[in-house]
C-alpha positions in Angstrom: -4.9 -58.7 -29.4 -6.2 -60.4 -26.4 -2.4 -59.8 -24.9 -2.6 -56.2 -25.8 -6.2 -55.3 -24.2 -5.2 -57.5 -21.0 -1.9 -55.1 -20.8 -3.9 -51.8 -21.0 -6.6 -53.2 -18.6 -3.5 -54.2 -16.1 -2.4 -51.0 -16.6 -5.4 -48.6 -15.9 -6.3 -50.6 -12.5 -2.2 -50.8 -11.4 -1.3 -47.6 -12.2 -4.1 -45.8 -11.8 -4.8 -47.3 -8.1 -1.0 -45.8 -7.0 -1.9 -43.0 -8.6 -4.8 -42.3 -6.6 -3.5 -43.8 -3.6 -0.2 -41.4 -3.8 -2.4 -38.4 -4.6 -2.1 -36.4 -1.6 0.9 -39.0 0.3 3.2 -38.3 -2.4 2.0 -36.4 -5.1 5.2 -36.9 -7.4 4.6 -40.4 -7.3 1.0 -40.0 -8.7 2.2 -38.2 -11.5 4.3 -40.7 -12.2 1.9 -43.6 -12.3 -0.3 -41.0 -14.8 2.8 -40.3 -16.9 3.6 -44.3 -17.5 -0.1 -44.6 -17.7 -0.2 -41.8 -21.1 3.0 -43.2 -22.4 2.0 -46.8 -22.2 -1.4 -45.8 -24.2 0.6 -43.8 -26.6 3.0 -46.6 -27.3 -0.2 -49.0 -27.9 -1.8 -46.5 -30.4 1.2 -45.9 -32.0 1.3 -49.5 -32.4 -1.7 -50.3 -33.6 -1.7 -47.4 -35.9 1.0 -48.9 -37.8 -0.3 -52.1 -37.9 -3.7 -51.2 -39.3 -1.6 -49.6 -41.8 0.0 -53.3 -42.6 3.5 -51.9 -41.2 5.7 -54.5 -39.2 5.7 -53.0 -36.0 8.0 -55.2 -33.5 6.2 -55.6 -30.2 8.2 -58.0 -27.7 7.4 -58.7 -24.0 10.6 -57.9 -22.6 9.6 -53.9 -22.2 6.6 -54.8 -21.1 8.2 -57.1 -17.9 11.5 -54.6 -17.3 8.4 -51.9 -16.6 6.5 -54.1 -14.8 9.5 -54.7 -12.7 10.5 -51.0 -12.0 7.2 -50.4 -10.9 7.4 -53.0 -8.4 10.9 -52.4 -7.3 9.8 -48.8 -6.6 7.0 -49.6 -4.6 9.1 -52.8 -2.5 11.8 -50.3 -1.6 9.7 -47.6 -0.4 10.9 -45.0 -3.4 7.4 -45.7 -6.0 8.3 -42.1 -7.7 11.8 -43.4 -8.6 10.5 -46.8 -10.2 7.9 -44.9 -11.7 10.0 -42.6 -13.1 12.5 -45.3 -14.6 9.5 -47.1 -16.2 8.4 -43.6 -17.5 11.7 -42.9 -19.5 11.2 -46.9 -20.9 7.7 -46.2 -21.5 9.0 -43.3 -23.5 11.4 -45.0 -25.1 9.2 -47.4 -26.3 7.0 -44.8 -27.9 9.8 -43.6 -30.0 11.2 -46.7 -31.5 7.7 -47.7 -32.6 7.1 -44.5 -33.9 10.1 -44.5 -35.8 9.5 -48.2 -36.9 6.0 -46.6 -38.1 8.0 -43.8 -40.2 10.4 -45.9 -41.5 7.9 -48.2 -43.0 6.1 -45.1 -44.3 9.4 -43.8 -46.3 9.7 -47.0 -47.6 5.8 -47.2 -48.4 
């Protein structure tokens, strides 16, 4: 839990700063940051939504780092709306295998 809250907290201050830093420099780029931003939320209510429902919902690091990494990437090769872009489409991906982890569980509920 301590994990999760620390991720979301990273998060908000990481992408929100390039968001509001790229505003007006690059504005693609800022949405960007605010669509990993809503997707990474999503996935973590989607997430905890199952699991206050007692579903097994996998949740391994490794997503977690690869977007981390694509964020950075981005930004050290001068292209931030390209990395954020890439860690948007994982973000989403994300979002739909836990949601259909979470129905799964539910059909066999």
């Amino acid at each position: 839990m301590i994990h999760a809250f620390a991720d979301r907290t990273f998060d908000g201050f990481v992408l929100g700063a390039i968001a509001w830093a790229m505003r007006e420099a690059d504005p693609a780029a800022s949405i960007g940051a605010l669509l990993v931003l809503a997707l990474e939320f999503l996935a973590a209510y989607v997430r905890a939504r199952g699991r206050s429902l007692e579903y097994r919902i996998e949740d391994g690091p490794a997503a977690r780092h690869v977007r981390s990494d694509l964020v950075a990437i981005g930004l050290l090769a001068g292209a931030p709306g390209a990395g954020l872009y890439a860690a948007a489409v994982l973000a989403g991906l994300v979002v739909l295998v836990r949601a259909s982890q979470v129905a799964k569980e539910e059909r066999a509920a």
